[in-house]
RODO-2510 file (C-alpha; in nm, 4 decimals, decimal comma):
residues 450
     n   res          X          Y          Z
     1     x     0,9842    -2,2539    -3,9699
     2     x     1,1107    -1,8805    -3,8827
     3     x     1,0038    -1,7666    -3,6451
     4     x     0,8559    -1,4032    -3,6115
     5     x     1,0034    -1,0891    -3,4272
     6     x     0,7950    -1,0412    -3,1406
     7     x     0,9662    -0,7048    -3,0028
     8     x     0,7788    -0,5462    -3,3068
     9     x     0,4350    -0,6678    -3,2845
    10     x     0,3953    -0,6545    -2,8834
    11     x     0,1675    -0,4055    -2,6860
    12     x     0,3244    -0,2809    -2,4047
    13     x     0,1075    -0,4888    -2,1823
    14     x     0,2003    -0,8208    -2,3633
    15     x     0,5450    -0,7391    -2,3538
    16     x     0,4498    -0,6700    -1,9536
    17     x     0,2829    -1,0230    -1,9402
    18     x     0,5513    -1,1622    -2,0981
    19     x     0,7677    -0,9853    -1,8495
    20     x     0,6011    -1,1488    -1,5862
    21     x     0,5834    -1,4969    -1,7040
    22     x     0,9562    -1,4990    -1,8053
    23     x     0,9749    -1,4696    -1,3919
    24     x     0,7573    -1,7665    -1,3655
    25     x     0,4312    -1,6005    -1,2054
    26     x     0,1179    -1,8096    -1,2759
    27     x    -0,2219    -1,6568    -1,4443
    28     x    -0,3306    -1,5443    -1,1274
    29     x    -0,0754    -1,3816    -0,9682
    30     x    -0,0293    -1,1974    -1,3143
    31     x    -0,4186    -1,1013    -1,2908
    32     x    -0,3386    -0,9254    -0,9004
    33     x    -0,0268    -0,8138    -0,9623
    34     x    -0,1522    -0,6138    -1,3125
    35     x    -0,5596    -0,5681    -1,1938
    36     x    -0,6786    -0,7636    -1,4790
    37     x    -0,9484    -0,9989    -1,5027
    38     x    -0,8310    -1,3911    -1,5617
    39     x    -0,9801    -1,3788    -1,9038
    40     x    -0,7763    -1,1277    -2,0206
    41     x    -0,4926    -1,2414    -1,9268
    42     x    -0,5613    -1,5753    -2,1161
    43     x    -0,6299    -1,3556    -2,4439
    44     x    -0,3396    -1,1912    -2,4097
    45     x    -0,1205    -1,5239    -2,3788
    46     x    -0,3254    -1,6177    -2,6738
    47     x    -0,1926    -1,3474    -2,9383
    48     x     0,1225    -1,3394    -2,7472
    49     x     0,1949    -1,7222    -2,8869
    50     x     0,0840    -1,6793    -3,2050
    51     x     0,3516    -1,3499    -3,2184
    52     x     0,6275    -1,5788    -3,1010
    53     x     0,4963    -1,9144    -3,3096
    54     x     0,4589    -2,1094    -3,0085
    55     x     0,2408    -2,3410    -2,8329
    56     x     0,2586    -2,3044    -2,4398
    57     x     0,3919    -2,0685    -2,1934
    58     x     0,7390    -2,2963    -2,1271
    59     x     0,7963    -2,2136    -2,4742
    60     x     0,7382    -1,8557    -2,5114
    61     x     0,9600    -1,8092    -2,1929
    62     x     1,2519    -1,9757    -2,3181
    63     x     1,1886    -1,8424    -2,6581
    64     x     1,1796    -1,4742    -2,5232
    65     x     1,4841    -1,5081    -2,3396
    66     x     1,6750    -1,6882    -2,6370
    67     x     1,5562    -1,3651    -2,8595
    68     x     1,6277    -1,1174    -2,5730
    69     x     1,9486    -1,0015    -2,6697
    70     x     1,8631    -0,9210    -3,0018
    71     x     2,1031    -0,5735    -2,9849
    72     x     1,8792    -0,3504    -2,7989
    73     x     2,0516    -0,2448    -2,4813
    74     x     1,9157    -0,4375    -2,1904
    75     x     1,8756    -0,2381    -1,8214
    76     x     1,9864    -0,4510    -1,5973
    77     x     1,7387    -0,5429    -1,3220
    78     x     1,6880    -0,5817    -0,9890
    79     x     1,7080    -0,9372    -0,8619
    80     x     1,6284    -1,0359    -0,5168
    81     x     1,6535    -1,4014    -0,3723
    82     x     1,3988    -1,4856    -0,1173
    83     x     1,5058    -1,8054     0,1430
    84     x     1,2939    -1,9929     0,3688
    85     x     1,5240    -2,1682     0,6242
    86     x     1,2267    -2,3904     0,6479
    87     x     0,8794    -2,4841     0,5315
    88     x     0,6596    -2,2904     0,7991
    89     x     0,3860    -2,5155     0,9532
    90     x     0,2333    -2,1499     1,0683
    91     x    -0,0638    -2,1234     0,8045
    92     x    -0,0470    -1,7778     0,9053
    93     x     0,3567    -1,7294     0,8214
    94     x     0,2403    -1,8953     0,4942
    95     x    -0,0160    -1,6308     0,3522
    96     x     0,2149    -1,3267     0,5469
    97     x     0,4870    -1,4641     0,3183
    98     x     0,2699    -1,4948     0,0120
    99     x     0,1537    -1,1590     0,0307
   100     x     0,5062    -1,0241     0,0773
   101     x     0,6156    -1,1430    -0,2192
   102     x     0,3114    -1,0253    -0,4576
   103     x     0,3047    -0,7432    -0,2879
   104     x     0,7117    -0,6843    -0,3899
   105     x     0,5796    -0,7589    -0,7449
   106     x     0,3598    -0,4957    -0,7541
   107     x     0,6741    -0,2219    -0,7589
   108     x     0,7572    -0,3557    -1,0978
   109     x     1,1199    -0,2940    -1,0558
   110     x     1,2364    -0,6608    -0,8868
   111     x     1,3410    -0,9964    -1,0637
   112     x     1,1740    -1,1965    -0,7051
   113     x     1,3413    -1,5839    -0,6909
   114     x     1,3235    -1,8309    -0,4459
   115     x     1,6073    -2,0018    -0,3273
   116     x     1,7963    -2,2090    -0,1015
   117     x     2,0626    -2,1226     0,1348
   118     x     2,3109    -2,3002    -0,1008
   119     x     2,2355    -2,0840    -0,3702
   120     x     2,4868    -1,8870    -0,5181
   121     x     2,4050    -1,6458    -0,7552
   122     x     2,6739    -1,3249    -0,8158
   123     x     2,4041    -1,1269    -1,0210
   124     x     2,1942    -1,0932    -0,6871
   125     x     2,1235    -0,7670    -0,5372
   126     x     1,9727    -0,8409    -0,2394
   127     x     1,9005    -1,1619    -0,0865
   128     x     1,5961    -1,2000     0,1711
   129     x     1,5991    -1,4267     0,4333
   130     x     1,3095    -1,5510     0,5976
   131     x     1,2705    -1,7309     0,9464
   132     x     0,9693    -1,8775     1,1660
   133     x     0,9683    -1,9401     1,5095
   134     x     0,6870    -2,1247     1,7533
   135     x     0,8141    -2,0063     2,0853
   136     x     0,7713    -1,8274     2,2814
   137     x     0,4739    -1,7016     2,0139
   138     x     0,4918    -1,7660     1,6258
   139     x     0,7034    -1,4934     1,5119
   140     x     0,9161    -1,4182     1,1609
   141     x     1,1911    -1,2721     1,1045
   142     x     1,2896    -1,1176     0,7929
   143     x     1,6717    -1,0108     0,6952
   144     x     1,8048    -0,8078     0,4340
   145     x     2,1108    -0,8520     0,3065
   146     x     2,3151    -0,7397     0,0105
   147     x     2,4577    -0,9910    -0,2884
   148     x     2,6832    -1,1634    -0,1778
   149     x     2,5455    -1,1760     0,2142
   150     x     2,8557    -0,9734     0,3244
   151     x     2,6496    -0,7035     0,4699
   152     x     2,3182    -0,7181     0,6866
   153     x     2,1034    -0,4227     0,5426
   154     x     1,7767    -0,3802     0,7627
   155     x     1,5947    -0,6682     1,0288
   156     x     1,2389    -0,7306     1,0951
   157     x     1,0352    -0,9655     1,2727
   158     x     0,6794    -0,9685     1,2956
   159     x     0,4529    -1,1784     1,5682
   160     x     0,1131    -1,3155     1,4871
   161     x    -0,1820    -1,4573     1,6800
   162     x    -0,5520    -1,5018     1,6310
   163     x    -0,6002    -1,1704     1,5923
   164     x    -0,3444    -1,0662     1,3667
   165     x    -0,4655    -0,8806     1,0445
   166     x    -0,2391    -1,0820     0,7833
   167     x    -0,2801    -0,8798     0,4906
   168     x    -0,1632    -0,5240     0,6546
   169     x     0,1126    -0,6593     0,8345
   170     x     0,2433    -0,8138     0,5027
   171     x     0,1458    -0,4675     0,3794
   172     x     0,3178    -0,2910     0,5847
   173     x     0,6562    -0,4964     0,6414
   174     x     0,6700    -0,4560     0,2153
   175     x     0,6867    -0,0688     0,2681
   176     x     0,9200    -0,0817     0,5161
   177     x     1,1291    -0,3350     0,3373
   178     x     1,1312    -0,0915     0,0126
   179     x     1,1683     0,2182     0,2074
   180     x     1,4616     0,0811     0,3618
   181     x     1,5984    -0,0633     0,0309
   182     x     1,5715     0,2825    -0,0852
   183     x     1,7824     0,4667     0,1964
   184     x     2,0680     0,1434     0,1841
   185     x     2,0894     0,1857    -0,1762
   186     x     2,1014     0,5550    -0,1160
   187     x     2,4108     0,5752     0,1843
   188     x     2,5962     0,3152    -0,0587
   189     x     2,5600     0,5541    -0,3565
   190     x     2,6610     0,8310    -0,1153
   191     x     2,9740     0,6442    -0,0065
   192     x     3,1361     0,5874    -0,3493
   193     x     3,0691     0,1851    -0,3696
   194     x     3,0507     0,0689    -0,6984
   195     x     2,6862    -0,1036    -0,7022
   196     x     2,4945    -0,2305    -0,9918
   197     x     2,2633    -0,1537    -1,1612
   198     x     2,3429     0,1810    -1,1053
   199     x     1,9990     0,3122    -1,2216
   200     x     1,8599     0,1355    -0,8912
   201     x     2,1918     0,2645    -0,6886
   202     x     2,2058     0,6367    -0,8553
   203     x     1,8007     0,6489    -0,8329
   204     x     1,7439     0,5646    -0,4645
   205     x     2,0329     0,7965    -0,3836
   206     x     1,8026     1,0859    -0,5926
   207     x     1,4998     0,9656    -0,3357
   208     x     1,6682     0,9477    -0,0365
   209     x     1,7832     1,3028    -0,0596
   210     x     1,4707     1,4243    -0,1893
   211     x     1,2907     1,2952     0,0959
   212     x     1,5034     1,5331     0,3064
   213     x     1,4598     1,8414     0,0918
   214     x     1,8506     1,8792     0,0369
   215     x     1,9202     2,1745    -0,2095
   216     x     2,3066     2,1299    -0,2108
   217     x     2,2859     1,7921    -0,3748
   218     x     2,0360     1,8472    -0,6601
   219     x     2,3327     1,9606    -0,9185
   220     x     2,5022     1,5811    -0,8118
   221     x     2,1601     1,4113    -0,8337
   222     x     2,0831     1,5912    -1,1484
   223     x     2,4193     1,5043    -1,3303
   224     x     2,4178     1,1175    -1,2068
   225     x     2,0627     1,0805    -1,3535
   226     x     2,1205     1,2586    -1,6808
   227     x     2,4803     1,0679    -1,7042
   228     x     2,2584     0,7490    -1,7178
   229     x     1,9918     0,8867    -1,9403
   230     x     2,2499     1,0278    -2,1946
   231     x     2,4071     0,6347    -2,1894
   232     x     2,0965     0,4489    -2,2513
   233     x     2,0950     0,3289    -1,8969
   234     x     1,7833     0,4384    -1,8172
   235     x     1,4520     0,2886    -1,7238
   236     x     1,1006     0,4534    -1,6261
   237     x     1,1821     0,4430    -1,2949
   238     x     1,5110     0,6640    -1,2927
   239     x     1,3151     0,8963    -1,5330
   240     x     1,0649     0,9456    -1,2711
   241     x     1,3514     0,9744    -1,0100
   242     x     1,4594     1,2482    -1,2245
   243     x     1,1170     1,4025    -1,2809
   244     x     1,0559     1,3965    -0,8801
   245     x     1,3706     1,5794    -0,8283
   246     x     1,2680     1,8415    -1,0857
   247     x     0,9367     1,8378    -0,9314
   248     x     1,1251     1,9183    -0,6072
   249     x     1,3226     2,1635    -0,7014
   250     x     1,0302     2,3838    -0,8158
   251     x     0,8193     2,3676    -0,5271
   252     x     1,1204     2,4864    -0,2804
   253     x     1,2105     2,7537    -0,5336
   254     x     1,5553     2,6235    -0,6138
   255     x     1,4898     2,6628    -0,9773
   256     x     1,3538     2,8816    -1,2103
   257     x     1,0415     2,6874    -1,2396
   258     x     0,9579     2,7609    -1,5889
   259     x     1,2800     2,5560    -1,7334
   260     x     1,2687     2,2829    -1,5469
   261     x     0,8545     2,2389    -1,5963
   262     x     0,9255     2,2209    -1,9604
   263     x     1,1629     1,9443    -1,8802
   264     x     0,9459     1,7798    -1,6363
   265     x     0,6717     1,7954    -2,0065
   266     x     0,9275     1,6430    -2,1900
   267     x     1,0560     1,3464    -1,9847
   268     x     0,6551     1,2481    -1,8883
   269     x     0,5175     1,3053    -2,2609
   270     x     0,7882     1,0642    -2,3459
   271     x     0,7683     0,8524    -2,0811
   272     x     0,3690     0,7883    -2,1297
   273     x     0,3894     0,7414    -2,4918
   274     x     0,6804     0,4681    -2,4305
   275     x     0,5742     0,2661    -2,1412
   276     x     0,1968     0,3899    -2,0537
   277     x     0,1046     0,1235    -1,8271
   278     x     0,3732     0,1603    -1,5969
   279     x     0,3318     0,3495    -1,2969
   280     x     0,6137     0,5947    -1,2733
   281     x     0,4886     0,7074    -1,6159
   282     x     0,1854     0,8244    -1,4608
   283     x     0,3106     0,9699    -1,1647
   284     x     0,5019     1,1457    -1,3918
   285     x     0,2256     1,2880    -1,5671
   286     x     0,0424     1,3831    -1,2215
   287     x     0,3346     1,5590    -1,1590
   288     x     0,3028     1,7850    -1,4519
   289     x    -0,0547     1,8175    -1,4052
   290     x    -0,0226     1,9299    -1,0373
   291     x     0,2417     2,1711    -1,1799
   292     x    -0,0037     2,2487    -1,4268
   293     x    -0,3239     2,3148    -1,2202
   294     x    -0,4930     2,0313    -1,3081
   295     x    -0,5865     1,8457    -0,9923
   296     x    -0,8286     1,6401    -1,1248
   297     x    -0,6200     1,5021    -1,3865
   298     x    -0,3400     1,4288    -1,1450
   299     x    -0,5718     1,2867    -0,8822
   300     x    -0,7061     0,9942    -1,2154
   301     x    -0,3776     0,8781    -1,2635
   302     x    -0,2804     0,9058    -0,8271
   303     x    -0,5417     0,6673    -0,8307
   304     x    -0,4688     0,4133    -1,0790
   305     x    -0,1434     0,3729    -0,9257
   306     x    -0,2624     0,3604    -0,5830
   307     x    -0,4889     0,0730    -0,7501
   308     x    -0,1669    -0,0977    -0,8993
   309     x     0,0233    -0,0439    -0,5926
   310     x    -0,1426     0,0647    -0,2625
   311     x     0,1877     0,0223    -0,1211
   312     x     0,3366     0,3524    -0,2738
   313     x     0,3551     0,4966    -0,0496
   314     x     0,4685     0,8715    -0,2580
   315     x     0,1302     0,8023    -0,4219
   316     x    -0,0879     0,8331    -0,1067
   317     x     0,1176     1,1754     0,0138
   318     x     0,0743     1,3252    -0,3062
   319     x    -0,2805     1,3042    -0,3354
   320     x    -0,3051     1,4378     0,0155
   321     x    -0,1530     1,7251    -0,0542
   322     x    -0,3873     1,7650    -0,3850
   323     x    -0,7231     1,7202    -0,1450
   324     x    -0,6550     1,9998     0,0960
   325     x    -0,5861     2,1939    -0,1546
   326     x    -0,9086     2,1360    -0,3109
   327     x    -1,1163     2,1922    -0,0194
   328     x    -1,1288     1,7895     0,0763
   329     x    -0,9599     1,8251     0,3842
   330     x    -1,1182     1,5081     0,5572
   331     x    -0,9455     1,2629     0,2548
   332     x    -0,6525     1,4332     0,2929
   333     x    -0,6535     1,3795     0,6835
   334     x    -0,7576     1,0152     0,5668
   335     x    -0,4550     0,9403     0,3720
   336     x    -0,2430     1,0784     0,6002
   337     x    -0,3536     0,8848     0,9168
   338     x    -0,3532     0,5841     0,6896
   339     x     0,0365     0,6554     0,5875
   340     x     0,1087     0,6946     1,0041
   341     x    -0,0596     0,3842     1,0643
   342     x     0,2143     0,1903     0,8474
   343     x     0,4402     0,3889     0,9502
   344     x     0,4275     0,5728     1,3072
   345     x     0,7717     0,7209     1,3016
   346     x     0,6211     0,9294     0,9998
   347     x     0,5099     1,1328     1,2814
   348     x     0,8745     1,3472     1,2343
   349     x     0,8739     1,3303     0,8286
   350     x     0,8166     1,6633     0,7100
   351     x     0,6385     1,4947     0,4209
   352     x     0,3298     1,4230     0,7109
   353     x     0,4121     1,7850     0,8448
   354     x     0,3491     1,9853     0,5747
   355     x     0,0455     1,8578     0,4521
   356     x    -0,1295     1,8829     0,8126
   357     x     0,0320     2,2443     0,8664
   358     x    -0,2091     2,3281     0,5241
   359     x    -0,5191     2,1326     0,6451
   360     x    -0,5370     2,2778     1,0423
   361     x    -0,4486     2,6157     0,8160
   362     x    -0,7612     2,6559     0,6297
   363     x    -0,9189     2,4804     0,9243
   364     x    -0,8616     2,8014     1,1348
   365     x    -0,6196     2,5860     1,4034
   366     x    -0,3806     2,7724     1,3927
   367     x    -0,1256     2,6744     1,7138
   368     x    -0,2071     2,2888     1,5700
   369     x    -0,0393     2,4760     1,2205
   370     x     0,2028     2,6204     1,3813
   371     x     0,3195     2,3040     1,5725
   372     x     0,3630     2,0986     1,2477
   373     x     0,5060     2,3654     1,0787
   374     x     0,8087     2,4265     1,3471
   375     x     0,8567     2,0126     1,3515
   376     x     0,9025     2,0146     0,9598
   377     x     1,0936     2,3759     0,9653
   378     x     1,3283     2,1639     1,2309
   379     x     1,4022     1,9143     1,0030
   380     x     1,4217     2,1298     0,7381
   381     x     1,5064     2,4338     0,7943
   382     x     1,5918     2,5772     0,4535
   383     x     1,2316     2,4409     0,3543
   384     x     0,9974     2,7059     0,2462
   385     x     0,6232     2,6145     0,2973
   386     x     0,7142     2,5304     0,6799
   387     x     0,8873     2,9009     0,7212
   388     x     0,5644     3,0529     0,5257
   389     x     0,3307     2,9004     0,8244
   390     x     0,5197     2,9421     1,0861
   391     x     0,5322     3,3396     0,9568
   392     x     0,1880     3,3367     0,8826
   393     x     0,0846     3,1931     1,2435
   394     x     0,2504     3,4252     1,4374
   395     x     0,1079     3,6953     1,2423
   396     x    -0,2018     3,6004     1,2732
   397     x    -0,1044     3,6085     1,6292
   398     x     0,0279     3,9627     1,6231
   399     x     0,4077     3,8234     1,7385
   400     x     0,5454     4,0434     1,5276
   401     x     0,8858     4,0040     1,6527
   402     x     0,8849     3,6538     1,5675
   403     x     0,7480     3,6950     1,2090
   404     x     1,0599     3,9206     1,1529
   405     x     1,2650     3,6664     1,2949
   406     x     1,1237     3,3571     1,0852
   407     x     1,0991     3,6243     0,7596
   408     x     1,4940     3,7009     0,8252
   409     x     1,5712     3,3309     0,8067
   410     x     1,3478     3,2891     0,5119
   411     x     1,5310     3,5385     0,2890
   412     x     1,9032     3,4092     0,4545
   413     x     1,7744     3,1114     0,2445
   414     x     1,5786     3,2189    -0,0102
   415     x     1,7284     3,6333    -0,0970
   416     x     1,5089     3,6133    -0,4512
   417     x     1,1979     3,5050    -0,2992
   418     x     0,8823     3,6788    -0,4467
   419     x     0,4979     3,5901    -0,3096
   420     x     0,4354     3,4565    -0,6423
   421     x     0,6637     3,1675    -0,5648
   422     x     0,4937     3,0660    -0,2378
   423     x     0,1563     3,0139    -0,4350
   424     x     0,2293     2,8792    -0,7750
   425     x     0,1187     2,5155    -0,6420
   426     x    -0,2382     2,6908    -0,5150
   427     x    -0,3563     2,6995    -0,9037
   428     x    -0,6129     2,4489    -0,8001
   429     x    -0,7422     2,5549    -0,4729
   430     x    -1,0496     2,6931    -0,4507
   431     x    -1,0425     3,0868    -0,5609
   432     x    -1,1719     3,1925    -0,1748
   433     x    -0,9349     2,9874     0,0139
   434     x    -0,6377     3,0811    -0,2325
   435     x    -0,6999     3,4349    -0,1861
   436     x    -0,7356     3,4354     0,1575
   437     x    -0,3705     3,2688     0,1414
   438     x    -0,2030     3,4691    -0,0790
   439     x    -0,3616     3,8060     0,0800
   440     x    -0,2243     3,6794     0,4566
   441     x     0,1370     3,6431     0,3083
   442     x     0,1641     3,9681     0,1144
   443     x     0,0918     4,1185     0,4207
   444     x     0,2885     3,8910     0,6725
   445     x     0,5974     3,9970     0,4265
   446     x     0,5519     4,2940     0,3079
   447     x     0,8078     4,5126     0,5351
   448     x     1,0864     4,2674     0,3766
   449     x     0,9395     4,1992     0,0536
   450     x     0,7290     4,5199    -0,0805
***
């Protein structure tokens, strides 16, 4: 009997399940890793067979990856190897593990196999190995390394007792583990190795920058990313990569904004209408709608991936950022202790700064703004939203000669800055609060900027 073309009938989350079984995840790891009930997941198995003509889930596997190359160009994925040196007798090593794992599934960009030490496999990316130790106190160790094992990437080791909450620890050694993926992937990029898949490589190089607000590579991330697009070597994620570094490059006035928020419309209307359950599509789309003025809209689909993945940590900053601006200063502060709680060297990342230099802003604390803003002007100090406070402050203060010090070093920077482009992400803050904003810095910078 012929069997049918499945590539043609699929919805995109059947072709997700499939995705997922292909890797050899049971029903219920497919039901947390995708929030869906058990039941659905059994209907959608259900049609999915009777699209492919077969009888079990053995069957539709093989079947899928027989039909896979079918002449559509495949992205090549991410696969990481994960090795226990032993069976861990720990019951607590065993759940921390467990959750590691489905908690790695949840970034929907990793092919995750277990292995052995004597595996060999040259398609690897990464390979994770994991430890456990009794004494002195049960402990594991995790280590990163690349491919082939030739280089160790990033080290962690974790120690548990009775007290030990297992499910953020597992939590929170994921977003370090990703995080440092990222910045790895990044320095290789940045180094000239030839890594694949070079959407991952070129992609976390695009992050890694953006996370430090670097204007003289955006014309190198932006060619890299559209050289991949323009081969068909693509995925959702790198379009988001791309879509973040737009995003970027409007908010610190690098760009003219209106260009590059059409292309920001075009890249997420696609995206969405392609691949609409995945999350990059959707924090594409909040993206735009912050852009747009639509906070509520961006905050929906914020929260459906912070659902899907509460270890996105991008996710949690962003929608921050969106509740101080609306006035919800005490979720925003929320988020943002939660983010330093996973990770307390956050406490330098201008991406905590900024945010808190806005919320003790409209709270009236004005030396706890200024502090923030001078750590994240430090860091970055061609950044404008940290120059804008700190100029604000000291106005506010009456030190005059420092606001024409900070105001000299904004326009070294920035010589076409207008007011407009300090407030075009205050479309959705409350009319009161925006004016009282936009009235302090047209007054703060008016001797430079009539």
């Amino acid at each position: 009997m012929e069997k049918n073309t499945p590539k043609q009938e699929f919805t995109a989350r059947q072709k997700e399940i499939l995705a997922l079984v292909r890797k050899g995840l049971t029903n219920g790891e497919i039901c947390r890793i995708l929030n869906i009930s058990a039941n659905t997941v059994k209907v959608h198995l259900a049609k999915i067979y009777k699209i492919m003509d077969v009888s079990n889930r053995t069957e539709a596997a093989s079947l899928g990856m027989l039909d896979a190359d079918d002449g559509v160009k495949r992205i090549p994925e991410i696969k990481i190897l994960v090795v226990r040196r032993e069976n861990f007798d720990n019951p607590q090593m065993n759940v921390f593990s467990f959750l590691f794992v489905q908690n790695l599934h949840r970034y929907h960009l990793f092919n995750i196999q277990n292995a052995t030490m004597e595996s060999k496999d040259g398609d690897a990316t990464y390979q994770i190995i994991l430890t456990g130790t009794q004494d002195p106190k049960p402990s594991l160790y995790l280590t990163l390394f690349n491919g082939n094992m030739s280089r160790i990437l990033w080290v962690y080791s974790q120690k548990f007792d009775e007290h030990s909450d297992i499910e953020f620890l597992s939590n929170q050694m994921t977003m370090h583990l990703y995080r440092q993926m990222v910045v790895s992937a990044g320095q290789s990029f940045e180094r000239g190795e030839n890594q694949q898949p070079s959407w991952w490589f070129a992609s976390a190089y695009v992050n890694y920058k953006m996370n430090s607000r670097t204007r003289d590579s955006f014309e190198k991330c932006e060619f890299e990313l559209q050289t991949l697009l323009q081969k068909g070597l693509a995925n959702t994620f790198l379009k988001y990569s791309l879509v973040r570094l737009y995003y970027t490059a409007i908010t610190e006035t690098w760009v003219k904004s209106q260009n590059y928020f059409d292309k920001i419309q075009e890249i997420a209307m696609s995206s969405m209408h392609d691949d609409p359950y995945s999350d990059y599509s959707r924090l594409m789309i909040a993206l735009f709608e912050i852009l747009s003025g639509n906070m509520k809209e961006a905050i929906a689909y914020l929260l459906m991936v912070r659902k899907s993945n509460p270890q996105n940590i991008s996710t949690s900053m962003l929608l921050s950022q969106i509740y101080l601006l609306m006035g919800e200063g005490s979720k925003a502060l929320e988020l943002l202790d939660e983010c330093e709680r996973y990770f307390p060297d956050l406490e330098s990342d201008p991406n905590l700064n900024i945010p808190k230099t806005f919320i003790y802003f409209l709270l009236g604390k004005y030396d706890e703004c200024e502090k923030y803003a001078l750590r994240a002007a430090y860091i970055r100090p061609e950044s404008v939203y940290p120059l804008l406070f700190v100029i604000g402050c000291r106005y506010l203060k009456g030190d005059m000669a420092s606001v024409e010090v900070h105001k000299k070093i904004l326009f070294q920077h920035h010589p076409d800055f207008k007011i407009s482009d300090s407030t075009k992400l205050l479309k959705g803050v409350d009319p009161a609060r925006r004016q009282v904003i936009e009235s302090l810095l047209e007054k703060a910078l008016k001797k430079t900027n009539p």
